[in-house]
N, CA, C and O of each residue as an XYZ file, in Angstrom:
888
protein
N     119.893    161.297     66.186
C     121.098    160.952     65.431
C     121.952    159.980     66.254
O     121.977    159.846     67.477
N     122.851    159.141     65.027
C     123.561    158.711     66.051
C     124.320    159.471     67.287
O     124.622    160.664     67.257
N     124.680    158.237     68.802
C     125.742    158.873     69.537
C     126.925    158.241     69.793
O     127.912    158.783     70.290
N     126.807    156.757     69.360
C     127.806    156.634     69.420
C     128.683    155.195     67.831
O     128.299    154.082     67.471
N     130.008    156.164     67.330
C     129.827    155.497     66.323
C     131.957    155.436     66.461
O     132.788    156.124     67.055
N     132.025    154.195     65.526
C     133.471    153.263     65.654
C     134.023    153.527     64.223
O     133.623    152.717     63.386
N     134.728    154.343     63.846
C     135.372    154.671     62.753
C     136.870    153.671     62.518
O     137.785    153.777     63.333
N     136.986    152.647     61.233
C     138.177    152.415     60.952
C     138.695    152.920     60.282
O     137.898    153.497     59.542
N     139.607    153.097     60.035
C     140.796    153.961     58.946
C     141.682    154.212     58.679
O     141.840    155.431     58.620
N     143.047    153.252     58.283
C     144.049    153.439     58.449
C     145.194    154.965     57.791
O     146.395    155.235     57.816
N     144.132    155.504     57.349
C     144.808    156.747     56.810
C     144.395    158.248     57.837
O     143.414    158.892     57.462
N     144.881    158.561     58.631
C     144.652    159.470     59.376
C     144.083    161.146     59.024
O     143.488    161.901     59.793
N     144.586    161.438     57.313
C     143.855    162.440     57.094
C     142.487    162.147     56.705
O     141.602    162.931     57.048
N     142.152    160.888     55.884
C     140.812    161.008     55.847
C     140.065    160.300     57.265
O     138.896    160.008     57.514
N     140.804    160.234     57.716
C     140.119    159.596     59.285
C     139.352    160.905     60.259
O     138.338    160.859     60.956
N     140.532    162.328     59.901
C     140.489    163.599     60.413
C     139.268    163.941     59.910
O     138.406    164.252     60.731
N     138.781    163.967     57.827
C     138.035    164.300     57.897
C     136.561    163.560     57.711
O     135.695    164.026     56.971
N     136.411    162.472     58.403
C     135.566    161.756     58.954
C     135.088    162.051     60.201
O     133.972    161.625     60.501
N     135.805    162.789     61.095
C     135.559    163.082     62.486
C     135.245    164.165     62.168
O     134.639    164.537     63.172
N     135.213    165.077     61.383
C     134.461    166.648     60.956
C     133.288    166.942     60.253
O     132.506    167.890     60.174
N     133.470    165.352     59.562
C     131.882    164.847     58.824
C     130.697    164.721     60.149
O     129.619    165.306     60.253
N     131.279    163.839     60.988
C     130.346    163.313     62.241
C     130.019    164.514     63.219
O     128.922    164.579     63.774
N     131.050    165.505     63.420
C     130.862    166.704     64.291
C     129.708    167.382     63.950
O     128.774    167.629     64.713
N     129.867    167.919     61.833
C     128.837    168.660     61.601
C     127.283    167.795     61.580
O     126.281    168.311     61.082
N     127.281    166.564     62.134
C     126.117    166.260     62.017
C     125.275    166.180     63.481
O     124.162    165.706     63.708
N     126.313    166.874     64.446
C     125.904    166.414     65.935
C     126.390    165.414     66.519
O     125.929    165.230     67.645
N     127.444    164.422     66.043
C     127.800    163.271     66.610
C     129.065    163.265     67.598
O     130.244    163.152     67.264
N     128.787    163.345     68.289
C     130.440    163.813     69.461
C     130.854    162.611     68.966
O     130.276    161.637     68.485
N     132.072    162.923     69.211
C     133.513    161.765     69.080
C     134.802    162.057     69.611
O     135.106    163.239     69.773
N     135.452    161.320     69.850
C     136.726    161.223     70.421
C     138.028    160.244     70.024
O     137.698    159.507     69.095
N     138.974    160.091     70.317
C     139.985    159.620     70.272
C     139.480    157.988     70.264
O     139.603    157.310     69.244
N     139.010    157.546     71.277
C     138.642    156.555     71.572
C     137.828    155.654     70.578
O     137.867    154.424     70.560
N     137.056    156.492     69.724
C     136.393    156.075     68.710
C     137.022    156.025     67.301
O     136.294    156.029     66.308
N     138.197    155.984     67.216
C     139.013    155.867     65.999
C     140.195    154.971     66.241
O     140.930    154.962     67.228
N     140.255    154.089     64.977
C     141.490    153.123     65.145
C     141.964    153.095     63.918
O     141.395    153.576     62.937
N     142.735    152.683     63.923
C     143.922    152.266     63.071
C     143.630    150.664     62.091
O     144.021    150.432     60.947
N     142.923    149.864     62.898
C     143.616    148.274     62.761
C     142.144    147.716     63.096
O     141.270    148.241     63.785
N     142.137    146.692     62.513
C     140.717    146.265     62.636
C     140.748    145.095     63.775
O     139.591    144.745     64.011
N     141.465    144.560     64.360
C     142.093    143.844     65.605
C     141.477    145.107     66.675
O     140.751    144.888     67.644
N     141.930    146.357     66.261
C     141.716    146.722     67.933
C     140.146    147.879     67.754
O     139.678    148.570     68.660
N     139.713    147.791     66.575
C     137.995    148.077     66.356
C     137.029    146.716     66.974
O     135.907    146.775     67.476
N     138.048    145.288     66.697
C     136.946    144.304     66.938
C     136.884    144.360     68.393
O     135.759    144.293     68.888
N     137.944    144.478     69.213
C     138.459    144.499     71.035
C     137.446    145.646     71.376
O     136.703    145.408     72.328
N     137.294    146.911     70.716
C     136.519    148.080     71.046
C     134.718    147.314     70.992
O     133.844    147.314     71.859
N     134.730    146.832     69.825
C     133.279    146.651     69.954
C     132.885    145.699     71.033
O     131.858    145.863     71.692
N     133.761    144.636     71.220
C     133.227    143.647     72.033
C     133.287    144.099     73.664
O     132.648    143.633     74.607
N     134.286    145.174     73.641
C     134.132    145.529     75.417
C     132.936    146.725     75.564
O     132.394    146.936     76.650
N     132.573    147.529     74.260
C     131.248    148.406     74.660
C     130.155    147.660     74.817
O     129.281    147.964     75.628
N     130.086    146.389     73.895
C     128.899    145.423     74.454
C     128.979    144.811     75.466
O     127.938    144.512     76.052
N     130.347    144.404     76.031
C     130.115    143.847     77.401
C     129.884    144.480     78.673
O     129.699    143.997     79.791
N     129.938    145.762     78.226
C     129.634    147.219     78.782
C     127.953    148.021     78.943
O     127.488    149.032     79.471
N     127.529    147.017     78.244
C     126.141    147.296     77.780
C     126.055    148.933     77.151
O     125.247    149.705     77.667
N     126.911    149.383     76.045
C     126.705    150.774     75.961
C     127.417    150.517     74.253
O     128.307    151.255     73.829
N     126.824    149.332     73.420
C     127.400    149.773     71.940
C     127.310    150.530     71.750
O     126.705    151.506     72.194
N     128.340    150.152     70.455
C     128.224    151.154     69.315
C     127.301    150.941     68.636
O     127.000    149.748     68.616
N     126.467    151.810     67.831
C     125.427    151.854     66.804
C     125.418    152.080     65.673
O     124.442    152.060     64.923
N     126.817    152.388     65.351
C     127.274    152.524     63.814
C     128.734    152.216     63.531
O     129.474    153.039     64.071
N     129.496    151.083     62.704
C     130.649    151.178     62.753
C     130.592    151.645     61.437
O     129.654    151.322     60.708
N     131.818    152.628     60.924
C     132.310    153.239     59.310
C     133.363    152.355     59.296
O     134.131    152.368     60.257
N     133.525    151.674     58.489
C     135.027    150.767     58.199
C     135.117    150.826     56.843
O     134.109    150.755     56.140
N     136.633    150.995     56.227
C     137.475    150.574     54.780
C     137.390    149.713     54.605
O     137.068    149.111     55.630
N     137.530    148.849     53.450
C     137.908    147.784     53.099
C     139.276    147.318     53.022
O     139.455    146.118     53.228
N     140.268    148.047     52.763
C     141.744    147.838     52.395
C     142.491    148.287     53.732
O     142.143    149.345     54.258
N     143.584    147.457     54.340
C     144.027    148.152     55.069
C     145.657    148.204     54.746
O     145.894    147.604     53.697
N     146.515    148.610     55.199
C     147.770    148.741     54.503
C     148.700    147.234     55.707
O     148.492    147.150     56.917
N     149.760    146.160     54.817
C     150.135    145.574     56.007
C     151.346    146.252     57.047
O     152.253    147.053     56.819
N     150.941    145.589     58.202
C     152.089    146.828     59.149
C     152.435    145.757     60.288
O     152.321    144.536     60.184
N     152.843    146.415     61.297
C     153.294    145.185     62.623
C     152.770    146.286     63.505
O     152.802    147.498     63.292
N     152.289    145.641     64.522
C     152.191    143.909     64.866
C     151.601    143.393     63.833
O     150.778    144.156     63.327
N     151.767    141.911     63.095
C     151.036    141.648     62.720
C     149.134    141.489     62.956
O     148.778    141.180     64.093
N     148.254    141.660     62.104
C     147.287    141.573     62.618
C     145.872    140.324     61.961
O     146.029    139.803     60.856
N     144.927    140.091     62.595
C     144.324    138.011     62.733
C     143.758    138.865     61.866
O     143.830    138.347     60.752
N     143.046    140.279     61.795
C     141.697    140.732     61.084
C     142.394    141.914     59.750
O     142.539    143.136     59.779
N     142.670    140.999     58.787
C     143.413    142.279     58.000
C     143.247    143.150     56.530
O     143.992    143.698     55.719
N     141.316    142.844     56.785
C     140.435    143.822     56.006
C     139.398    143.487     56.352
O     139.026    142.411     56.820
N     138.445    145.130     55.970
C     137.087    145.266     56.159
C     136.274    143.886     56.021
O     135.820    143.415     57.064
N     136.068    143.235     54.872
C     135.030    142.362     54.810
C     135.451    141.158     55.517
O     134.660    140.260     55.230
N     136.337    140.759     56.301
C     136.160    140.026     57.738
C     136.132    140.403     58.805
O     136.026    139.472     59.603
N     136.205    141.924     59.511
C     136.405    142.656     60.127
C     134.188    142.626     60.109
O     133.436    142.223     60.996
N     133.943    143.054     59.125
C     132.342    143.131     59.144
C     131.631    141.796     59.377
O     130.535    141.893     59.930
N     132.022    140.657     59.081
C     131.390    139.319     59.471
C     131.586    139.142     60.480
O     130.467    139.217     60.987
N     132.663    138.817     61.680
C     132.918    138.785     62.704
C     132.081    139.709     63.955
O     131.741    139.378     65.091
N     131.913    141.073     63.157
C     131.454    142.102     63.869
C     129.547    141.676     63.650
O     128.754    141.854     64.574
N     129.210    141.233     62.556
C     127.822    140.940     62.168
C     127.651    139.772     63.393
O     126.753    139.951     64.216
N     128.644    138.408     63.516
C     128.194    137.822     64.354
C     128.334    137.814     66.090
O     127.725    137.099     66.886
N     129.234    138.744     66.328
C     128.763    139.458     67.625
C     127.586    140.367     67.905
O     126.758    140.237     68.807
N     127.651    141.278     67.009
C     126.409    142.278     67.483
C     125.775    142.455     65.884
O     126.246    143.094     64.944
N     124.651    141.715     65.955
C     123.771    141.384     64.463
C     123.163    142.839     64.290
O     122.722    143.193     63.197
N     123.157    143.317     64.927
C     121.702    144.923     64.909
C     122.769    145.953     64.954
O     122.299    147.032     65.315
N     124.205    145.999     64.681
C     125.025    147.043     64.254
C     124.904    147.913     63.296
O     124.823    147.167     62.319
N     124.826    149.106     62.853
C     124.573    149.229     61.484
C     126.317    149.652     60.881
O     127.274    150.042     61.551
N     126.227    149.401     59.453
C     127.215    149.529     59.060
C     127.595    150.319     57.470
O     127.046    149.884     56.458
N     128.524    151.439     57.391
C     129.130    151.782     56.288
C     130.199    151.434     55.840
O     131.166    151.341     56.596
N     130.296    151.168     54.573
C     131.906    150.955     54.059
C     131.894    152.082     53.100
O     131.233    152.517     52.157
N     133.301    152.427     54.034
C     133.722    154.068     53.003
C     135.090    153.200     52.554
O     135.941    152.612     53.221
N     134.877    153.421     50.924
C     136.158    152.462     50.512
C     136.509    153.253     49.293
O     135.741    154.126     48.890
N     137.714    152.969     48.647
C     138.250    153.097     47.482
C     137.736    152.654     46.261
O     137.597    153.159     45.147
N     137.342    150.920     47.081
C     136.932    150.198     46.381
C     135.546    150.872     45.314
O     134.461    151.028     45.874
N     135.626    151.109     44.339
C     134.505    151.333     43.953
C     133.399    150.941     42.459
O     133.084    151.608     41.473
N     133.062    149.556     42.912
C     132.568    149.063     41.880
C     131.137    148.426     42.358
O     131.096    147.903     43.472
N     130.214    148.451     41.716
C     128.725    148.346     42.341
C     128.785    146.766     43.152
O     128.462    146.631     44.332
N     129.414    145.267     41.986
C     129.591    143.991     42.223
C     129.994    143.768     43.774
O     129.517    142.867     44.464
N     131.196    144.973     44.344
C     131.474    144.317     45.287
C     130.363    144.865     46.509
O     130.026    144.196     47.486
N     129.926    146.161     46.206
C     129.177    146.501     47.221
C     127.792    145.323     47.101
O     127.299    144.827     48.114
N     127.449    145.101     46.121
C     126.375    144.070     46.118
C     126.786    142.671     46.929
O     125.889    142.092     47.541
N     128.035    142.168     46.936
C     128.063    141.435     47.048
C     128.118    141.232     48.933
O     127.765    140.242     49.575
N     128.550    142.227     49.328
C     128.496    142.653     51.011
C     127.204    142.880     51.571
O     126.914    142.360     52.649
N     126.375    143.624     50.934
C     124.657    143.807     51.505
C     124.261    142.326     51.034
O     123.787    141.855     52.068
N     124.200    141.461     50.183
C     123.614    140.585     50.221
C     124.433    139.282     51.066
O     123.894    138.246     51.456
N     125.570    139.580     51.187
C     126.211    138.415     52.400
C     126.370    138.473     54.066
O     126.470    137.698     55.017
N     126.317    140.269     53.715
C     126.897    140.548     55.748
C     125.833    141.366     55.866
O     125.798    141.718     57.045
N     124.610    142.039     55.030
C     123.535    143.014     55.364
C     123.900    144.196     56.010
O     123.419    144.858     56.929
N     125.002    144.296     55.193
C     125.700    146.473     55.529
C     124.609    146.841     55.685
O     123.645    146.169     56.052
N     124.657    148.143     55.377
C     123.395    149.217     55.097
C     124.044    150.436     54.553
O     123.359    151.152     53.823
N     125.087    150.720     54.770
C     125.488    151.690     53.130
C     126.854    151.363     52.457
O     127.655    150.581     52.969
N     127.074    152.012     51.274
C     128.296    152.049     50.626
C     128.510    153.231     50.097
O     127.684    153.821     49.400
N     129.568    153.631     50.375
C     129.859    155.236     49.929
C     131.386    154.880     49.399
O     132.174    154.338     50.174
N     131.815    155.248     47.873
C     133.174    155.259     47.732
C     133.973    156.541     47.928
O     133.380    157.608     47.766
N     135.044    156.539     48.204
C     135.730    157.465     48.264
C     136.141    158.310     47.182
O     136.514    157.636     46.221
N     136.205    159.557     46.996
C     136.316    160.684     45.892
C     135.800    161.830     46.070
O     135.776    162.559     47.062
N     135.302    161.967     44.834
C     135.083    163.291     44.752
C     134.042    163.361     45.012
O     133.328    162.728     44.234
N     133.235    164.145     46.242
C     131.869    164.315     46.719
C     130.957    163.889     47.829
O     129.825    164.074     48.276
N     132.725    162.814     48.150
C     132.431    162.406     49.258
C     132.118    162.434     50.921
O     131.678    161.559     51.667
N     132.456    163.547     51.118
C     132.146    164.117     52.395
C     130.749    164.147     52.244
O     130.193    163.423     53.070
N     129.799    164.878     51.288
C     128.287    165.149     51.414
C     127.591    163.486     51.360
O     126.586    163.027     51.903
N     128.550    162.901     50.516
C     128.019    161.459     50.258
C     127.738    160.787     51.324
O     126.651    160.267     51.576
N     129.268    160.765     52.370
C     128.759    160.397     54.008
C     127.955    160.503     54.561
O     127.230    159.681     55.121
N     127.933    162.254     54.458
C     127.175    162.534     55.217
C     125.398    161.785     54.798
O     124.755    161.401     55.775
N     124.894    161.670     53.721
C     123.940    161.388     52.988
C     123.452    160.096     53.569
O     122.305    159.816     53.917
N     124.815    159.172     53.618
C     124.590    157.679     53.813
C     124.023    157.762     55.655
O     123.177    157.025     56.161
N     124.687    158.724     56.256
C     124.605    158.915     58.114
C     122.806    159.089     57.815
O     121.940    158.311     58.217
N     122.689    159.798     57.354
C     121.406    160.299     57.726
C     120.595    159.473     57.659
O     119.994    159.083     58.659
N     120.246    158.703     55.693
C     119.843    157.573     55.610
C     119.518    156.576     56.370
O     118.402    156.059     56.398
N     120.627    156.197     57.131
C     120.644    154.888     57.712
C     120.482    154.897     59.291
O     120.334    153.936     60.046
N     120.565    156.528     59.633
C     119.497    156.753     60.964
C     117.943    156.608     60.768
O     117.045    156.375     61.576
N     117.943    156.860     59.220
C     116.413    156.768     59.361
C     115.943    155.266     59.052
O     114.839    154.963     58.600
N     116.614    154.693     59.263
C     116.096    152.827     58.665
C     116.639    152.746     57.301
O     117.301    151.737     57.059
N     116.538    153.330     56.665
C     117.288    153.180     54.734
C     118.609    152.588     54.710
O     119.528    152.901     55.467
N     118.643    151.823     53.909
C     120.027    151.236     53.070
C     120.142    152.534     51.988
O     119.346    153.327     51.486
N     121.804    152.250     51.913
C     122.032    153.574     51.270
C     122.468    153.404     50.185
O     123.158    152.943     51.095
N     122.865    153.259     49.051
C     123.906    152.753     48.065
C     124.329    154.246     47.155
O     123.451    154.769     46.469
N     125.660    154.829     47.218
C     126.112    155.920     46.908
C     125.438    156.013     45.110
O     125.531    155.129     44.258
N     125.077    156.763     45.033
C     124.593    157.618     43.448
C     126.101    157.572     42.654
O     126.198    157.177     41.492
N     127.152    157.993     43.386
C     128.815    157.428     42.747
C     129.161    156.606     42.327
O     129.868    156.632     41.320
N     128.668    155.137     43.154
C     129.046    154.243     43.042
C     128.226    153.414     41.905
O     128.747    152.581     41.164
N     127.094    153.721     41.896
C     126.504    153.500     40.548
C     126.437    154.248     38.991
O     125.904    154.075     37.895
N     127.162    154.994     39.537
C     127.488    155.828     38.139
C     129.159    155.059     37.069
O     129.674    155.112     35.952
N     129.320    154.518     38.232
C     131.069    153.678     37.933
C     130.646    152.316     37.777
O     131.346    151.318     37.611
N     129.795    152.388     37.829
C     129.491    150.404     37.362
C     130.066    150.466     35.803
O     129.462    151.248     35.069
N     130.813    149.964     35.412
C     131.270    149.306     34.411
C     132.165    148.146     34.492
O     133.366    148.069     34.232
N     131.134    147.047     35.004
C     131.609    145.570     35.284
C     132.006    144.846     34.200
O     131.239    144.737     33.244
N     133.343    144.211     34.193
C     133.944    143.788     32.674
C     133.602    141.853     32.675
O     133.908    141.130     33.623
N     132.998    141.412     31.524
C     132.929    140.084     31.304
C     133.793    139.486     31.420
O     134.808    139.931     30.884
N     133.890    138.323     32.076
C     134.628    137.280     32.050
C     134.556    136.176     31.817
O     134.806    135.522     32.830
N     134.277    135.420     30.753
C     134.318    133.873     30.433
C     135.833    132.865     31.463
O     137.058    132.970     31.507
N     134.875    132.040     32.065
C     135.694    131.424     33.056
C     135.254    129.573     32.385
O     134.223    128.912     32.260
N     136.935    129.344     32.073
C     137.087    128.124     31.545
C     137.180    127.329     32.373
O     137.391    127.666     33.538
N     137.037    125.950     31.974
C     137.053    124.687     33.152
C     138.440    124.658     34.116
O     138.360    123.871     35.058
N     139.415    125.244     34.026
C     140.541    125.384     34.864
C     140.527    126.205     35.893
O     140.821    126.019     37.074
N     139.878    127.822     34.901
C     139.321    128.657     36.396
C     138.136    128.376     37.457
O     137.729    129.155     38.319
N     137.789    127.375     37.244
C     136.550    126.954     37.993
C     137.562    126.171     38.515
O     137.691    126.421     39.713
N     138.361    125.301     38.109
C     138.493    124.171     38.844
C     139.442    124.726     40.403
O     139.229    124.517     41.597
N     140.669    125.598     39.571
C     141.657    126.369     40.488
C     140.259    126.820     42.095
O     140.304    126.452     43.269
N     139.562    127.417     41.608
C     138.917    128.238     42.824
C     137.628    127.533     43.414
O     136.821    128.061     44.179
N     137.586    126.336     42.954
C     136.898    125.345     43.917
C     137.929    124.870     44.674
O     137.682    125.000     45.873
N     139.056    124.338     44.432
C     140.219    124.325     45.147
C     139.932    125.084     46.079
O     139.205    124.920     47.059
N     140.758    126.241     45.612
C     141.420    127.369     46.923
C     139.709    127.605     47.656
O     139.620    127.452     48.874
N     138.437    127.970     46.857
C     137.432    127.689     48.455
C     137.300    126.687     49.486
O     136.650    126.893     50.511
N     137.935    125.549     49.222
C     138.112    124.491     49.648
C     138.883    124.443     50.712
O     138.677    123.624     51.608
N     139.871    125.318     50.742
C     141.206    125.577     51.220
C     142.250    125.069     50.958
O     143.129    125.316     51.783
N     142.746    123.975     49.515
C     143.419    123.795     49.352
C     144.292    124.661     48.432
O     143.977    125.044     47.305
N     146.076    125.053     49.451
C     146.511    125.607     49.101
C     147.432    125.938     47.169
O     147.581    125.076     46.303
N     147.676    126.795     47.119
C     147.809    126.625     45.788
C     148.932    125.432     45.101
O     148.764    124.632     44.181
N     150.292    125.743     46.102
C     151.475    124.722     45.902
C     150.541    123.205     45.724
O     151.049    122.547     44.816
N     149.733    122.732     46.136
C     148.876    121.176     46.314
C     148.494    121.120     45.120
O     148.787    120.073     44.543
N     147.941    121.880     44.541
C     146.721    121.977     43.314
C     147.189    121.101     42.164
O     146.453    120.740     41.246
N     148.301    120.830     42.274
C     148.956    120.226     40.908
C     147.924    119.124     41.000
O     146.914    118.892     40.336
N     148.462    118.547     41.979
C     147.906    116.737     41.827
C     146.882    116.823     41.814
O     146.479    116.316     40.766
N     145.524    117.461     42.807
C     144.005    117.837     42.072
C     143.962    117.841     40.714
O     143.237    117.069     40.087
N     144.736    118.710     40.163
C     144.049    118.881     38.995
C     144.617    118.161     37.967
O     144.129    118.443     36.872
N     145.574    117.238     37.951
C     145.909    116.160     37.004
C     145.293    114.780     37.311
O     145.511    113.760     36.657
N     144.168    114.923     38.833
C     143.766    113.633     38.451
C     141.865    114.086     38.126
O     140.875    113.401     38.378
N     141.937    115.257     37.594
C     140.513    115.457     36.729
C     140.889    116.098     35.437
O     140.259    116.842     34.686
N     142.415    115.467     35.377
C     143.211    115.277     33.744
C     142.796    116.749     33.285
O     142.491    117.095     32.144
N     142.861    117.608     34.545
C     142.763    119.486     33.750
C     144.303    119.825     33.716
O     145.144    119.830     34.614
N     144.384    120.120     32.302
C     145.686    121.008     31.889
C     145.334    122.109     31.407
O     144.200    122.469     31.091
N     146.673    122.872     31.319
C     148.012    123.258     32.437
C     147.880    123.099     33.868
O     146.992    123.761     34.403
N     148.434    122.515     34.428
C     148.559    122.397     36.074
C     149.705    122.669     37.009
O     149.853    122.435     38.209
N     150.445    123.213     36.132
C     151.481    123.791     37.083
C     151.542    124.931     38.032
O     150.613    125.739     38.003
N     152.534    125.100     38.880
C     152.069    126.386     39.862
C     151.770    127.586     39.394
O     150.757    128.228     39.674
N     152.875    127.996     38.481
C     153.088    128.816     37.799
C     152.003    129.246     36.527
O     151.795    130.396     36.140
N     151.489    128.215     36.089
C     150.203    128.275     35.317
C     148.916    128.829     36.635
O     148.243    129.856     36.549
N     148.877    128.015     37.549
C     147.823    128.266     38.445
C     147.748    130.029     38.988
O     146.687    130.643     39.101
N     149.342    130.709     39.317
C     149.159    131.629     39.216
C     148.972    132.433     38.236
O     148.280    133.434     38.419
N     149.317    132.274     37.487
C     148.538    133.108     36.153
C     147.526    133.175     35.927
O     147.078    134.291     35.660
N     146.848    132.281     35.919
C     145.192    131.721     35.712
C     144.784    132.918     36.916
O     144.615    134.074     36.529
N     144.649    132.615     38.249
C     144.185    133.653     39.732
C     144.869    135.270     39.093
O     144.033    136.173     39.126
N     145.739    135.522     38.749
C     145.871    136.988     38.523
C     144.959    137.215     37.432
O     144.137    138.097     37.682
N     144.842    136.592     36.102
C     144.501    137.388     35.511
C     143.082    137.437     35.577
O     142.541    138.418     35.066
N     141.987    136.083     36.404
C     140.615    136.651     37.315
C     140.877    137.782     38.150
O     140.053    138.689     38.274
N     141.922    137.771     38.694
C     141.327    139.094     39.528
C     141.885    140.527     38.384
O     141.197    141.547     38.386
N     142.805    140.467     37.723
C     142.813    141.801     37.163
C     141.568    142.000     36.456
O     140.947    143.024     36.744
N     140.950    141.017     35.354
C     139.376    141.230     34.438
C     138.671    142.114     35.119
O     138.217    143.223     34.840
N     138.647    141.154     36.463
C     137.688    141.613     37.204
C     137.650    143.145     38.327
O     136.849    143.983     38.740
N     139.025    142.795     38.424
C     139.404    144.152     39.526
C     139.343    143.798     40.593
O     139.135    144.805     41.270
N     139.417    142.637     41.439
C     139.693    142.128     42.460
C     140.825    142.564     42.764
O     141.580    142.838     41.831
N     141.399    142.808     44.486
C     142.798    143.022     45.092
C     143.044    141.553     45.357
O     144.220    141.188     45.342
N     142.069    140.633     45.606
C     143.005    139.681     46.569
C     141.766    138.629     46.016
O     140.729    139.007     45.471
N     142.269    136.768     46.392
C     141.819    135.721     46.129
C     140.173    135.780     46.880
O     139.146    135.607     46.223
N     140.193    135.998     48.043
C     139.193    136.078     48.700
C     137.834    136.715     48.027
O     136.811    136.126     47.678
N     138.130    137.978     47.967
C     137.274    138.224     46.937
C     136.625    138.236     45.372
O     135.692    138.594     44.653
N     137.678    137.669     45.448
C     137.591    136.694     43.960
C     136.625    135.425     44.141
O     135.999    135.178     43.110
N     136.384    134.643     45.122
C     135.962    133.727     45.592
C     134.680    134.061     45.933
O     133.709    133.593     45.338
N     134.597    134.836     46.848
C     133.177    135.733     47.041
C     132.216    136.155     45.975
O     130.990    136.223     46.059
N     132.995    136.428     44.955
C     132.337    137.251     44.007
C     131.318    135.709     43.005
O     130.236    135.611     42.426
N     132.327    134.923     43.268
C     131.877    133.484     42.301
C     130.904    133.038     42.815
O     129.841    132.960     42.200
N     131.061    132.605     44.186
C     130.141    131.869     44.804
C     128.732    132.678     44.789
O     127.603    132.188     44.794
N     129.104    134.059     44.768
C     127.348    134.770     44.876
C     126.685    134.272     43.799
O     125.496    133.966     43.712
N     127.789    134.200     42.762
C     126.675    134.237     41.350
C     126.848    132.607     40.964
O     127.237    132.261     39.849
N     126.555    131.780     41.887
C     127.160    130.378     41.726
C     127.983    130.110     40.544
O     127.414    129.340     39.771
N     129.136    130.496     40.155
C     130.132    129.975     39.674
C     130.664    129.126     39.883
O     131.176    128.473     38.974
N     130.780    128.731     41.343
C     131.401    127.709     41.997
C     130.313    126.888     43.070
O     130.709    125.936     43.742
């Protein structure tokens, strides 16, 4: 089994019972192996490797709450790329809220997790399910999380394409006007532009632009 594993979590009771999940499976742990902030999970991983003594499993959320200090890493799915390109042979769970099949698909096929477990009801055994799994070589994908797939259609008009080739681009939203009045796309105002980005991510159930972006580019939308 694992021995040594890097829990993120900014919520401390389910962090508590994450460390009672890992106990009953044989996995010692400590203080040291739990954080708060994904800034000081990435500092942890990079000094056990320079230590020659990784970690072999990080559990990380996706959502983290904002707080101070401010922080460079301020959710799971950049927190997991960063961590993929330091130490490629990490294995990895996301225990999230998040729970819709699209996004977990969209993380094993971009950063090569190896499980997804959402948070709820059943979830402690679910963990535990995914630990075992993925000691044994298996990708895990929660039986929960596929029971909640009910991914909602979205017809995306020439404006929402155009807005989020933009913003992958990195051009910020305030700019977008003049882009998009000289490929004569109307409405182009800011205020239109935000409307257009909320109501992709509500259809869809996105929290934030990023993954809104992610989600397009997998399925070449953009």
């Amino acid at each position: 089994m694992f021995q040594k594993v890097l829990i993120v979590e900014d919520h401390e009771g389910m962090n508590y019972s994450m460390q009672v999940t890992l106990e009953n499976l044989g996995i010692k742990h400590d203080f040291k192996n739990y954080v708060f902030y994904c800034d000081d999970a990435l500092s942890r991983i990079r000094k056990a490797k320079a230590e020659n003594n990784p970690y072999e499993l990080l559990i990380t959320d996706l959502s983290f709450n904002d707080d101070f200090p401010k922080q460079q890493i301020t959710d799971g799915t950049q927190l997991i790329k960063v961590v993929k390109e330091i130490q490629p042979d990490i294995k990895i769970i996301v225990f999230s809220s998040e729970g819709r099949l699209s996004e977990a698909q969209i993380l094993f096929e971009n950063f090569n997790i190896d499980g997804f477990v959402p948070k709820g009801r059943g979830d402690v055994q679910d963990l535990k399910s995914a630990i075992q799994a993925i000691f044994d070589n298996k990708k895990y994908i929660s039986a929960n999380l596929k029971k909640i797939l009910n991914e909602k259609i979205y017809h995306f008009e020439q404006l929402d394409i155009a807005i989020l080739t933009l913003l992958a681009k990195g051009i910020p939203q305030k700019n977008m006007q003049d882009y998009l009045e000289n490929m004569n796309i109307r409405p182009n105002s800011l205020g239109s532009i935000e409307k257009k980005l909320k109501k992709m991510r509500e259809a869809l159930e996105f929290q934030n632009n990023p993954q809104l972006i992610a989600y397009c580019k997998d399925r070449k939308i953009i």
